[in-house]
RODO-2510 file (C-alpha; in nm, 4 decimals, decimal comma):
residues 526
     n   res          X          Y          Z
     1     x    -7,5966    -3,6284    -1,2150
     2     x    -7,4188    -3,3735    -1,4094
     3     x    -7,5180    -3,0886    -1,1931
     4     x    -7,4631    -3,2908    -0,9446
     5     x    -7,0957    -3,3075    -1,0015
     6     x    -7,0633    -2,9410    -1,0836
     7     x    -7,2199    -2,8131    -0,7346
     8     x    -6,9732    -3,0337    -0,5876
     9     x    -6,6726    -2,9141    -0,6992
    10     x    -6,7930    -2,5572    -0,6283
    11     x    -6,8139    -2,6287    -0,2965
    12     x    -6,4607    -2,8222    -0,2981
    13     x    -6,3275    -2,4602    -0,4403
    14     x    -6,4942    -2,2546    -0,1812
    15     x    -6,3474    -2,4574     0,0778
    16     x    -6,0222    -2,4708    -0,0488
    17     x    -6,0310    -2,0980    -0,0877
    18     x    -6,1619    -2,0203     0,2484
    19     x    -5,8732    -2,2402     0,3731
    20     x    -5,5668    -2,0757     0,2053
    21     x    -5,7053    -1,7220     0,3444
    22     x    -5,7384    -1,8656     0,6662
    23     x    -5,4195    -1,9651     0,6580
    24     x    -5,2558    -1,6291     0,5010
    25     x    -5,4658    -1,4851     0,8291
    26     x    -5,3007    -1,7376     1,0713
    27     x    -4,9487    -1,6654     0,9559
    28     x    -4,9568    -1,2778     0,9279
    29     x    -5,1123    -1,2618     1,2975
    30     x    -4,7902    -1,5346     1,4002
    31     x    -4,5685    -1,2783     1,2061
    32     x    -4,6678    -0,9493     1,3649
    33     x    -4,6505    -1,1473     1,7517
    34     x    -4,2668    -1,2706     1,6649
    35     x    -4,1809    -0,9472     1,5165
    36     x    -4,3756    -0,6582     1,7437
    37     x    -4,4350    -0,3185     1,5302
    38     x    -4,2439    -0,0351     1,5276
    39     x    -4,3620     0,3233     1,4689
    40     x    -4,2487     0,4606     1,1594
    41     x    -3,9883     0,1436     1,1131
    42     x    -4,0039    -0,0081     0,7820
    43     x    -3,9465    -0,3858     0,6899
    44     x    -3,5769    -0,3944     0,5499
    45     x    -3,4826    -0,5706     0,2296
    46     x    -3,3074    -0,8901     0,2273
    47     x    -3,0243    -0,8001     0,0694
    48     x    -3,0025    -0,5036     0,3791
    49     x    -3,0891    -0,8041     0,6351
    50     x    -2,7756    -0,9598     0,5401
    51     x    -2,5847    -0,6703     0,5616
    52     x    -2,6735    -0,5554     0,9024
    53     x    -2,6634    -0,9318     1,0436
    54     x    -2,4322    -1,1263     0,8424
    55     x    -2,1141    -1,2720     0,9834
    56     x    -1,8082    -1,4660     0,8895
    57     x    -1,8518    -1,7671     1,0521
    58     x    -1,4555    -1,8421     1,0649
    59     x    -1,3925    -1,5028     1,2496
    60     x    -1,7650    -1,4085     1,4009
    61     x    -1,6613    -1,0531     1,3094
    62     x    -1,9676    -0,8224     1,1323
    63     x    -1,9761    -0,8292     0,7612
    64     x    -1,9909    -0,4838     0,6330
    65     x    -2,0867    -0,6078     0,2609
    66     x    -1,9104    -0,7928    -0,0241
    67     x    -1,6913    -0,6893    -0,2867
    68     x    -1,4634    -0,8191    -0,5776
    69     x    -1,0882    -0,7151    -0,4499
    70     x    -1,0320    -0,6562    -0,8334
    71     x    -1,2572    -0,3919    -0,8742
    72     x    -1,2865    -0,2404    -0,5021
    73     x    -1,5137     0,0186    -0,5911
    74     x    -1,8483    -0,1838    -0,6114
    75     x    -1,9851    -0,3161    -0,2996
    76     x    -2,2428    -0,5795    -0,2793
    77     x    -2,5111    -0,6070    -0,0324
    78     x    -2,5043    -1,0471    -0,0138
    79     x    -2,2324    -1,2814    -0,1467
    80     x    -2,2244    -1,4426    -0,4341
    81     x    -2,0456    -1,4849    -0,7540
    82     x    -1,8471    -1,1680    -0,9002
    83     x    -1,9861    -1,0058    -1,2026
    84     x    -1,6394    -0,9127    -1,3610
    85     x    -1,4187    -1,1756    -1,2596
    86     x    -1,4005    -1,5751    -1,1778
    87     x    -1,4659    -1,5754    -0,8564
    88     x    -1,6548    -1,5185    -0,5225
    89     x    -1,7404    -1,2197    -0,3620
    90     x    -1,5142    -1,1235    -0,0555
    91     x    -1,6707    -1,0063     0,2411
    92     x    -1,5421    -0,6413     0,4348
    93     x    -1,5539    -0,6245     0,8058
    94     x    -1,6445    -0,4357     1,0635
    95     x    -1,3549    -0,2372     1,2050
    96     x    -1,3724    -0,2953     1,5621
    97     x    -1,0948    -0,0430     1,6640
    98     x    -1,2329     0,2278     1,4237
    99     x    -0,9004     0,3135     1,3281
   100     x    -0,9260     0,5610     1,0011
   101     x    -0,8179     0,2945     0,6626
   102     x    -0,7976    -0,0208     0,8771
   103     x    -0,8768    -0,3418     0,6632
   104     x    -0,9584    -0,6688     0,8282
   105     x    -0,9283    -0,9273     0,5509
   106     x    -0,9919    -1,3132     0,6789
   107     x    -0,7132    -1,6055     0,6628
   108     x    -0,8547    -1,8092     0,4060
   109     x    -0,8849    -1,4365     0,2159
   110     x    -0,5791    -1,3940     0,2477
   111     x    -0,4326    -1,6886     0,1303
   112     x    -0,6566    -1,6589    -0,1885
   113     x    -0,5089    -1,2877    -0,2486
   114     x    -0,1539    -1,3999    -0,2151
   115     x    -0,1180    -1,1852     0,0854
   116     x     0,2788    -1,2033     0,1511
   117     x     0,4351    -1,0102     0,4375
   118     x     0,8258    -0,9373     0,5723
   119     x     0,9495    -0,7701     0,9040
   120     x     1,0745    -0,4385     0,9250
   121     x     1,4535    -0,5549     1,0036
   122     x     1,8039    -0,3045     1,0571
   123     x     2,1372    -0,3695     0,8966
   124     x     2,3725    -0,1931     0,6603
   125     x     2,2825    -0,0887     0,3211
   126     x     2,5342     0,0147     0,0629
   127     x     2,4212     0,1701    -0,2400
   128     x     2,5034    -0,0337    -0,5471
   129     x     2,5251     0,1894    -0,8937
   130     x     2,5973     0,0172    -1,1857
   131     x     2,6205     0,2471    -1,5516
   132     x     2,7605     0,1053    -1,8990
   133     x     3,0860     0,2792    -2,0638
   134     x     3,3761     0,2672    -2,2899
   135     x     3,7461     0,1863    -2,3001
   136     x     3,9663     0,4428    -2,4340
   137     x     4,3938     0,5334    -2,3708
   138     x     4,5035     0,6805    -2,0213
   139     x     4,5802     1,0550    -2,1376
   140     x     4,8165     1,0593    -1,8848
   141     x     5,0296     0,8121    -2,0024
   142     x     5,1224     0,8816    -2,3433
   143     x     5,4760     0,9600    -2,4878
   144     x     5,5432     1,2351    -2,7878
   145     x     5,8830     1,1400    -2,9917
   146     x     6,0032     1,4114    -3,2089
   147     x     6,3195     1,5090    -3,4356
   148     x     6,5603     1,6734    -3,2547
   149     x     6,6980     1,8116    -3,5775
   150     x     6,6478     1,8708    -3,9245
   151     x     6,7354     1,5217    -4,1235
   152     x     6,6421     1,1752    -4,3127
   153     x     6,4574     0,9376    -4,2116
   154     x     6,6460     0,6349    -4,3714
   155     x     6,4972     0,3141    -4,1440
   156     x     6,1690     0,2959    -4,0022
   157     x     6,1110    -0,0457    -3,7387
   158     x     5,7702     0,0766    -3,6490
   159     x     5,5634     0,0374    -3,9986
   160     x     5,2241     0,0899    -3,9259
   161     x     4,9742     0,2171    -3,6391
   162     x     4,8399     0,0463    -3,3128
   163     x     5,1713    -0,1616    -3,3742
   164     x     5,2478    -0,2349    -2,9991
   165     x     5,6165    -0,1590    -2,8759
   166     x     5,8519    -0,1961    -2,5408
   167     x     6,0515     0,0526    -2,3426
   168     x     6,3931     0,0845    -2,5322
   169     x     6,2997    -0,0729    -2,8610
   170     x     6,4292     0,1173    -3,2159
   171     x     6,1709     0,2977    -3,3973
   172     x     6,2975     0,4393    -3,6795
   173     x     6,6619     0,5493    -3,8045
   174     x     6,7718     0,9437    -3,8709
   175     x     7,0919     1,0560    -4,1004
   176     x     7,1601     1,4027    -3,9614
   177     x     7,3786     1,5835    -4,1475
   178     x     7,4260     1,8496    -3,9054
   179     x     7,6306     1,6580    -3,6838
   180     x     7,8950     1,5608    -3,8714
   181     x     8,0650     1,9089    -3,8340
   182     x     7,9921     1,9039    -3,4746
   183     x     8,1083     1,6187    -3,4171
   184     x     8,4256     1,6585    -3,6416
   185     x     8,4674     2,0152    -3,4627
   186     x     8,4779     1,8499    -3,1482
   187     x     8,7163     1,4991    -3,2420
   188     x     9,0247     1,7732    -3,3655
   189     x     8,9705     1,9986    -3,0748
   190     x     9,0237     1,7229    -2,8270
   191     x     9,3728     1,6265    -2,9849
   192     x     9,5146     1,9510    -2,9502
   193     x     9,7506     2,0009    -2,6779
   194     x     9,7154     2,2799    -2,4180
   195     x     9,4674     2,4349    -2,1983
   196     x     9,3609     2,5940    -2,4941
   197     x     9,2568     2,2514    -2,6793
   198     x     9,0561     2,1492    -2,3896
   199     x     8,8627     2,4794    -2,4069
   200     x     8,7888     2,4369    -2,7309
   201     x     8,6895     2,0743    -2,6829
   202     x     8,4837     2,1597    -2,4463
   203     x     8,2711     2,4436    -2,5971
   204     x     8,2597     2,2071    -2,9332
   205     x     8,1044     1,9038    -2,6824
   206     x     7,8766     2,1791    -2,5772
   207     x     7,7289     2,2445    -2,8999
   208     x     7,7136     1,9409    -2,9563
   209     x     7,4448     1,9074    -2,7129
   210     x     7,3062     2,2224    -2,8434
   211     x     7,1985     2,0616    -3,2134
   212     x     7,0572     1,8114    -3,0482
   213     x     7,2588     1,4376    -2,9507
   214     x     7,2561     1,2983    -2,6465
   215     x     7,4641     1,2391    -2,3924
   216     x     7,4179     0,8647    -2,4997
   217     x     7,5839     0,9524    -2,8412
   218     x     7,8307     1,1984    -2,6876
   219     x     8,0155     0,9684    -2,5180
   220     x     7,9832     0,6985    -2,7970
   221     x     8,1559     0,9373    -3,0283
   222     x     8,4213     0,9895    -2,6927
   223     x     8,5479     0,6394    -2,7051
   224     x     8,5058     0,5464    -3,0528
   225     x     8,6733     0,8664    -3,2067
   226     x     8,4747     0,8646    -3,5013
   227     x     8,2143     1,0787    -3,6310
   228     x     7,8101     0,9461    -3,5585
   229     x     7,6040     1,1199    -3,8047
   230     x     7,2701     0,8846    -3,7702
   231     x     7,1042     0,8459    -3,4769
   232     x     6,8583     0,5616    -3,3564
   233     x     6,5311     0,6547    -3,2344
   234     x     6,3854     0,4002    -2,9223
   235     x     6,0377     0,4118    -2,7240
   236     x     6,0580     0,5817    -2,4356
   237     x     5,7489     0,3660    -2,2834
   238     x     5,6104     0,0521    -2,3519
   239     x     5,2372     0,0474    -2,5083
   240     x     5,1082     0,1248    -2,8872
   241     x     5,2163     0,3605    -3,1467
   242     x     4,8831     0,5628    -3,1600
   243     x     5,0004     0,7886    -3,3910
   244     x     5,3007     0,7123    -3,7072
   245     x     5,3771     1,0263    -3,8684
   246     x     5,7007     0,9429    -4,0545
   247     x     5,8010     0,7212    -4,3719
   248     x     6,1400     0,5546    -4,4893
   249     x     6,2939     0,8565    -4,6780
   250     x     6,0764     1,1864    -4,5520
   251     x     6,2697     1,4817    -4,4913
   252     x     6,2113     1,5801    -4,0970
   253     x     6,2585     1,9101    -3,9564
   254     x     6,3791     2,0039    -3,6022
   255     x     6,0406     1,9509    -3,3268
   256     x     5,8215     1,7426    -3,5760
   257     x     5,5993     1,5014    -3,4355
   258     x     5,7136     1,1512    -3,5450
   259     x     5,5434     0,9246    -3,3086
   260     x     5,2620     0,9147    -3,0142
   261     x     5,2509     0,6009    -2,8108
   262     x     4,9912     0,5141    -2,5197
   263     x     5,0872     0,2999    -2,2555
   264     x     4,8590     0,0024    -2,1690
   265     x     4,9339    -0,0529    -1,7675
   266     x     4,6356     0,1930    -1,6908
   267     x     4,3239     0,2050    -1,8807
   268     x     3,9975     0,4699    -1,8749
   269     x     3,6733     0,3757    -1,9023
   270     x     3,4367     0,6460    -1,9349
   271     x     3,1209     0,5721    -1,7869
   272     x     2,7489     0,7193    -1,8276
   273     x     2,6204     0,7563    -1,5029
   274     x     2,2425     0,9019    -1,4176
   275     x     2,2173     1,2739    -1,2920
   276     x     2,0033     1,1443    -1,0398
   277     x     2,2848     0,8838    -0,8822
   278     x     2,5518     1,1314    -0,9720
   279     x     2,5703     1,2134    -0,5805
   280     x     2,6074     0,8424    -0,5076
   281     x     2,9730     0,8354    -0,7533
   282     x     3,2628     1,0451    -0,6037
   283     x     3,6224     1,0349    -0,6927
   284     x     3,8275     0,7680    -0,5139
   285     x     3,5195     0,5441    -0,5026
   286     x     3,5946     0,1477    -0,5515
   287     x     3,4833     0,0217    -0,8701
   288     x     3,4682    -0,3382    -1,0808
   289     x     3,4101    -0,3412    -1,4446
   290     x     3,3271    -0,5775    -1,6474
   291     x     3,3262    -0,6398    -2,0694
   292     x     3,1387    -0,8965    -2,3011
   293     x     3,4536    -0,9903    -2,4426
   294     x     3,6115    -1,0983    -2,1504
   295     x     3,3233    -1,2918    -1,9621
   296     x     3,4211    -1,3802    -1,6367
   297     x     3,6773    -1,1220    -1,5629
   298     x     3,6858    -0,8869    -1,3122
   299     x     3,8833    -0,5986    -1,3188
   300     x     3,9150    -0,3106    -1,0135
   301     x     3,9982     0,0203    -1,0019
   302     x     3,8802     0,3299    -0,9025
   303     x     3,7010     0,6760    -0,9503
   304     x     3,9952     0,9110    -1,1107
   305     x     3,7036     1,2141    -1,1751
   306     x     3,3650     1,2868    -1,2378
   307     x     3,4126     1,5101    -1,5357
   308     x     3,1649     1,9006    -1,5211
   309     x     2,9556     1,8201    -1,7864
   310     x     2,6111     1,6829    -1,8092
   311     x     2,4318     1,5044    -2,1784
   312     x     2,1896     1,7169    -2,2499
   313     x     2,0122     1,3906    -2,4380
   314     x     2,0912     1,1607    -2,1481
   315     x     2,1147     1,3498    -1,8925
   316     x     2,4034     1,1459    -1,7291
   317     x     2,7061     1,2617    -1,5836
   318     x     3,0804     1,1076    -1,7247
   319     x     3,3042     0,9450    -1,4211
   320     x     3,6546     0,8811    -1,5603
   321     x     3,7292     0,5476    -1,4256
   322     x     4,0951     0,4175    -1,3488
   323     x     4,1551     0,0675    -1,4504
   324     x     4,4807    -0,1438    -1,3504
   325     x     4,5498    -0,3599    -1,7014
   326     x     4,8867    -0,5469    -1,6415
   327     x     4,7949    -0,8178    -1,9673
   328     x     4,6751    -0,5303    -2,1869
   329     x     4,3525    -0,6673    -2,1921
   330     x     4,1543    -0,3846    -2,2149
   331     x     4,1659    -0,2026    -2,5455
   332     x     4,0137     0,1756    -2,6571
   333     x     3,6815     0,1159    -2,7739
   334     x     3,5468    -0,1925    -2,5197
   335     x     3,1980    -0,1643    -2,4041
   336     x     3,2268    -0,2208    -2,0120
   337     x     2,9785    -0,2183    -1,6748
   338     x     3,1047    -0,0457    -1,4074
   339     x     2,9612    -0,1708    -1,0797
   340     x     3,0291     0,1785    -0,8269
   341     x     3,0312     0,0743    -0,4429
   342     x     2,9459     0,3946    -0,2581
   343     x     2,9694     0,4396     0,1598
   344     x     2,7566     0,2060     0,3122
   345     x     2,4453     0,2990     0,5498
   346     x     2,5117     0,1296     0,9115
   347     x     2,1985     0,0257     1,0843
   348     x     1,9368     0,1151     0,8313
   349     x     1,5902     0,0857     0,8991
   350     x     1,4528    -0,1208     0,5775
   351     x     1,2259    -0,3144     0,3842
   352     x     1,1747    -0,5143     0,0669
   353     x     1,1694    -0,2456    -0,2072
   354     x     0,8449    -0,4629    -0,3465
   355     x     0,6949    -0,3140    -0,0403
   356     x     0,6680     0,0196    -0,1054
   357     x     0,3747     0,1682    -0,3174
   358     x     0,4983     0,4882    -0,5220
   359     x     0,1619     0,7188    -0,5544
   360     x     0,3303     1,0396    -0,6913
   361     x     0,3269     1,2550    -0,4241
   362     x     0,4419     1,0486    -0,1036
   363     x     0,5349     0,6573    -0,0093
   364     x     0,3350     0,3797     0,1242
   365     x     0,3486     0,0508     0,2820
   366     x     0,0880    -0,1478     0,4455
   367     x     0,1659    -0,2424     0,7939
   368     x    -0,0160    -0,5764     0,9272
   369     x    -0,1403    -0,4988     1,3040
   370     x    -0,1987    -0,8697     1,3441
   371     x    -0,5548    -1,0691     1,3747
   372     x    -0,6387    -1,0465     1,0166
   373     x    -0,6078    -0,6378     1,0120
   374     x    -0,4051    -0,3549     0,7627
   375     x    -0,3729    -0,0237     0,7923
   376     x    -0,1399     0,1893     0,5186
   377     x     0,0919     0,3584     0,6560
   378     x     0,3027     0,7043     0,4979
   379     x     0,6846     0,6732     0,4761
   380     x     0,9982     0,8729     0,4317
   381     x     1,2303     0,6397     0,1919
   382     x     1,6238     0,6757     0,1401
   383     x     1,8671     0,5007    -0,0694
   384     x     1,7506     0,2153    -0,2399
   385     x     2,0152    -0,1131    -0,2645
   386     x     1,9766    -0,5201    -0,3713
   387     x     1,6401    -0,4937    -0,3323
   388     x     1,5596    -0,3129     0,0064
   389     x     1,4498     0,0324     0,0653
   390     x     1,5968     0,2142     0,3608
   391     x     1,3046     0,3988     0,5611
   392     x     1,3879     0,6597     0,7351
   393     x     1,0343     0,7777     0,8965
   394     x     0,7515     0,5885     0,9368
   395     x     0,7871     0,2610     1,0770
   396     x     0,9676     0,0476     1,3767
   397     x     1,1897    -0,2729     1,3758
   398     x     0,9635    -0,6031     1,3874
   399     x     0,6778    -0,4808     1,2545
   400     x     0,5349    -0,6947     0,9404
   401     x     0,4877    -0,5005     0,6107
   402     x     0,2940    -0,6514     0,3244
   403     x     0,5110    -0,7410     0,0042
   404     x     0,2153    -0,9209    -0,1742
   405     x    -0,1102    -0,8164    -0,2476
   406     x    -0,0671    -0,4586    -0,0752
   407     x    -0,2161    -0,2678    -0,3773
   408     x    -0,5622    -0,4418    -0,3142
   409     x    -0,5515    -0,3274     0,0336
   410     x    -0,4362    -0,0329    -0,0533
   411     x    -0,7291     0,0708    -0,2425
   412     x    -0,9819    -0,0915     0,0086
   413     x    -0,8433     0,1710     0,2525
   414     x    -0,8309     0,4467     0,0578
   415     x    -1,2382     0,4215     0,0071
   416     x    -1,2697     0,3803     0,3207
   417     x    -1,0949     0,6862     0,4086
   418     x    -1,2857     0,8277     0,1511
   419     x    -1,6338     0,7168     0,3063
   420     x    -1,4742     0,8373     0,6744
   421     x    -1,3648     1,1765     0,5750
   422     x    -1,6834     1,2247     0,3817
   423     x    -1,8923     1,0967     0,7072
   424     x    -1,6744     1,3655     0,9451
   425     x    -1,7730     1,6652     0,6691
   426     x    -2,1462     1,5368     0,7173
   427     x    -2,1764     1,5019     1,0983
   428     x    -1,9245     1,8596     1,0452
   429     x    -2,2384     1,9993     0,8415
   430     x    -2,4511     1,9255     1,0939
   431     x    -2,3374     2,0675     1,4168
   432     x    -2,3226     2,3996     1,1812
   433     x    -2,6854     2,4287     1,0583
   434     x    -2,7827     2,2759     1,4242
   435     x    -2,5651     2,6267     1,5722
   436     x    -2,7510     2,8596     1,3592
   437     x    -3,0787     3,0168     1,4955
   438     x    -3,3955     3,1170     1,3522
   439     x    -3,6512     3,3708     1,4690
   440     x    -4,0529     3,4093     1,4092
   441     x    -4,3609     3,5031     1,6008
   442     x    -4,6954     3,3576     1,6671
   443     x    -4,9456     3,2925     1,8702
   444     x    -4,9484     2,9666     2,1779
   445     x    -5,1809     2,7146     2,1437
   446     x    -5,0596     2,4297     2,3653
   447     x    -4,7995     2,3779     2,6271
   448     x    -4,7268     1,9833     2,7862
   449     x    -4,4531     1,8393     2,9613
   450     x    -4,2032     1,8497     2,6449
   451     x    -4,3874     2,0490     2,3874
   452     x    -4,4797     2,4016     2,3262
   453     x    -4,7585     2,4128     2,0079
   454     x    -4,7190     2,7490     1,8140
   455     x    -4,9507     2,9345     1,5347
   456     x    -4,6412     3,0849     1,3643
   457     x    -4,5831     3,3307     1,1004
   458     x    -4,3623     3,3211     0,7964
   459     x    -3,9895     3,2026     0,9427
   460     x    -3,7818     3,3724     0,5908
   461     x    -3,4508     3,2056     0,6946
   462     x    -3,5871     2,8592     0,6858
   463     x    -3,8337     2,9404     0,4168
   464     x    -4,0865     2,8451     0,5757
   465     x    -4,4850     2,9739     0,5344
   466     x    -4,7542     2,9772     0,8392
   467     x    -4,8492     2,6494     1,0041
   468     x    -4,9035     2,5168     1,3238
   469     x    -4,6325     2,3137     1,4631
   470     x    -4,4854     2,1959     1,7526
   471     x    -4,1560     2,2697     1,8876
   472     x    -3,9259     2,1156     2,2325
   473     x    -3,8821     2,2946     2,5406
   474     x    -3,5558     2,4859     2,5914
   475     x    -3,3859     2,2993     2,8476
   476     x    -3,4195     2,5787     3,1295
   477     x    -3,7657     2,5472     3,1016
   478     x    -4,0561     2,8024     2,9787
   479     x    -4,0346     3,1650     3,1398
   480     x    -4,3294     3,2018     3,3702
   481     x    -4,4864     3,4740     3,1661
   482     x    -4,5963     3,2515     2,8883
   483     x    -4,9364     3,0948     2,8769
   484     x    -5,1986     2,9691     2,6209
   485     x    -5,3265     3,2234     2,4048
   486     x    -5,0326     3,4521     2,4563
   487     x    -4,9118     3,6433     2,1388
   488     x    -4,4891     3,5660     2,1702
   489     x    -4,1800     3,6813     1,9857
   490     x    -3,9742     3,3488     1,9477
   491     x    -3,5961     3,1747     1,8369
   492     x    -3,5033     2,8577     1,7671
   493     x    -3,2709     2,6101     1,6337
   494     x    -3,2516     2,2469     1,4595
   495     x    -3,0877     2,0039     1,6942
   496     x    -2,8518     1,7185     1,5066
   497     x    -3,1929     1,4813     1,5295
   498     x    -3,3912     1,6896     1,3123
   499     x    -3,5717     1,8579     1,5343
   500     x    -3,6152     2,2315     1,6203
   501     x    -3,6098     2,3489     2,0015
   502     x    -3,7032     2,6768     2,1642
   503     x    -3,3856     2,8875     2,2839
   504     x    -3,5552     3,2333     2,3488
   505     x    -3,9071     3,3236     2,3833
   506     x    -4,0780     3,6438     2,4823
   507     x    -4,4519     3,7746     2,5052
   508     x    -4,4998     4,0221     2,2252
   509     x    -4,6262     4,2675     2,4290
   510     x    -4,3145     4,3013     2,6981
   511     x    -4,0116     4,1920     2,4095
   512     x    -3,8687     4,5014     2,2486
   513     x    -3,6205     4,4092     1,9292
   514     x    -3,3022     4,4294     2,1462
   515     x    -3,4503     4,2080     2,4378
   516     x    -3,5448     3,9621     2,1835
   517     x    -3,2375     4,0136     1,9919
   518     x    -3,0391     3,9515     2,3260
   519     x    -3,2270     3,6134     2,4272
   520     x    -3,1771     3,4686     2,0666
   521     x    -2,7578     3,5407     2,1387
   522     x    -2,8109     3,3723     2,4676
   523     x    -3,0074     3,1288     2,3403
   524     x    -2,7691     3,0383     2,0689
   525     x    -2,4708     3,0228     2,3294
   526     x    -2,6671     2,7657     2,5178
***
């Protein structure tokens, strides 16, 4: 019974066997009827099925492989998951306008990049500078009070520095004792009788005027008749004393310096302003300037100058600016912003500054051509304002530039440039080695309809040994002089396929060097 058993399954195996083969016969001859040979054609891979076949099924454009928009570079033959980031693969299509850089990216691609665009609109741009700077005294308006002539300072009103003061008020108090005889000269010439007393009161008033007083004092001493020997010092503008150079009791000598005072109506701020937006500042310029310590308070002026001189650490440029400060605000030594409003540009072609891609050397922005497709396009840029760019080559009014997500595209269609240009150099390559000719001899063994068979010799400029090998007709046709057997003298050239065709041939016997020299030239040209 054992045996039995054992035979049986045995047989049960054999079968089984017998049946899978059949069946791995069955389907190979089903295969090779759906899918006929071809010669020399190999089965692709699956991953290269895909690629040549695969389609987006929202667009029904051709897929021309996957990639991760994050790292451009690596393409992907199926889709999938991305092996450096969180997320799927995104699929590249098939340009169907062949346009050099064109990128066809999907909507629902899109919308998963971020892909934000903005027309190309016109309008007026002005130029908006802004630079920090610093309060300090209007040079221009500034008062020097000196002695007049040697004497005593015996009052002082003004005590101390940056003590502010009006137009008229008393500063300080002078005894002057040269004066008195002056004055005393003049009071006893003026009651003498006779033309000759009013000569000599008028050459004493004269020298009077000559040591120094005023006309002010002159006539005070006229209708009081006494002598004035001290004389009261006022501001001769309103602002602060800068500069105190006197004390209660000093001895002061003719032309000293005894006060400075600024005025406070007009202020400067210097301001730093770039070399490279120096051209944008020029005198006469509107302005606003603002301070920290005086938040919400606008004050407007102007550009007095844009002072020679460049920082050789900042490199920025100092524009004298002209403030109007009726309260006295402003103060020396005030950090301010000036905000500089240069001419404005009417009708301006321009865009989103965010739109523009700096590389270096020139200016990009990717233009969206509609149906899902980008192309980058080069730009000439101008002044740059609230955040638009003026364009001044490049692009059109209406168009839609990308503002989001353009660097992505960006590189997409530089590697495809890349693969273009490198493509052009190849099929470039080609026609070259296809131009040049080669020349050997041998020996015919064969002619047909298409095909000439020769026994060749060494051919040095391909590098090639003896062999038999076949060759195409040249498209004239064989000369009528050339038969099997015959011993020939022969030229030839690859064609972009691969293949080498016959441009000049010659039997040995008849072909001196120049003839056959002269057919391979002709040969070439056809």
């Amino acid at each position: 019974m054992r045996t039995k058993k054992i035979v049986a399954a045995l047989v049960a195996a054999g079968v089984l066997g017998a049946s899978g083969v059949g069946l791995y016969w069955i389907g190979m001859q089903q295969g090779m009827k759906l899918t006929p040979p071809t010669a020399g054609a190999t089965q692709p891979a699956a991953g290269n099925a895909q690629q040549g076949a695969g389609a987006d099924s929202e667009t029904g454009k051709k897929v021309l492989y996957w990639h991760d928009p994050m790292v451009p570079g690596h393409k992907f033959d199926k889709p999938g998951p991305s092996p450096f980031m969180d997320m799927q693969l995104v699929p590249v299509y098939a340009n169907d306008s062949g346009d050099e850089g064109t990128i066809s990216i999907s909507p629902r691609v899109q919308q998963n990049l971020g892909i934000r665009t903005a027309e190309v609109i016109r309008g007026n741009l002005a130029l908006a500078v802004e630079a920090v700077g610093s309060v300090a005294y209007n040079e221009r308006d500034v008062a020097l009070v000196q002695a007049r002539s040697n004497g005593f300072v015996e009052r002082l009103y003004v005590r101390a520095p940056l003590d502010p003061v009006k137009k008229g008020q008393p500063l300080a108090q002078l005894y002057v004792p040269d004066w008195v005889a002056a004055q005393e000269e003049y009071l006893v010439a003026r009651q003498m009788d006779g033309a000759a007393g009013g000569a000599l009161a008028d050459a004493a008033k004269q020298r009077m005027r000559l040591v120094g007083m005023t006309d002010d004092l002159i006539r005070r001493i006229e209708s009081s008749g006494k002598v004035q020997p001290r004389l009261t010092i006022v501001a001769p503008i309103g602002g602060v004393v800068s500069e105190l150079s006197v004390r209660e009791g000093m001895t002061v000598m003719s032309g000293a310096p005894l006060f400075r005072i600024n005025g406070l109506g007009k202020i400067w701020v210097h301001a730093d302003v770039p070399e490279n937006l120096s051209a944008q500042v020029r005198p006469g310029n509107p302005v606003e300037a603002r301070t920290p310590s005086l938040s919400g308070t606008v004050f407007k002026g102007k550009v007095g100058a844009i002072l020679p001189e460049v920082d050789a650490a900042t490199r920025t440029l100092k524009a004298r600016v002209e403030l109007a400060n009726p309260a006295g605000q402003l103060v020396p030594g005030m950090f301010a912003t000036v905000s500089f409003t240069s001419a404005s540009r009417e009708d301006a072609l321009m865009v989103p500054t965010e739109a523009v891609i700096q590389t270096g050397t020139r200016s990009v922005v990717i233009v969206a051509e509609g149906d899902g497709k980008f192309a980058p396009v080069g730009v000439e840029t101008g002044m740059e304002a609230k955040g638009r760019t003026e364009i001044r080559k490049g692009l059109e009014a209406g168009q839609k530039v990308v503002v989001s997500g353009q660097f992505l595209i960006d590189s997409e269609a530089s590697l495809k440039g890349t693969a273009t240009r490198m493509g052009e150099a190849s099929a470039a390559d080609a026609d070259k080695a296809a131009s040049a000719a080669h020349r050997g001899e041998g020996k015919v063994e064969s002619i047909d309809q298409e095909e000439i068979t020769l026994s060749h010799g060494p051919i040095p400029s391909l590098q090639w040994g003896e062999m038999t090998m076949g060759f195409k007709l040249p498209a004239s046709g064989l000369p009528g002089n050339i038969a099997v057997g015959d011993t020939v003298a022969f030229a030839i050239r690859q064609t972009r396929d691969g293949m080498f065709e016959i441009t000049s041939i010659e039997p040995l016997s008849s072909a001196s060097g120049q003839s056959v020299k002269g057919n391979d030239q002709a040969g070439a040209r056809k």
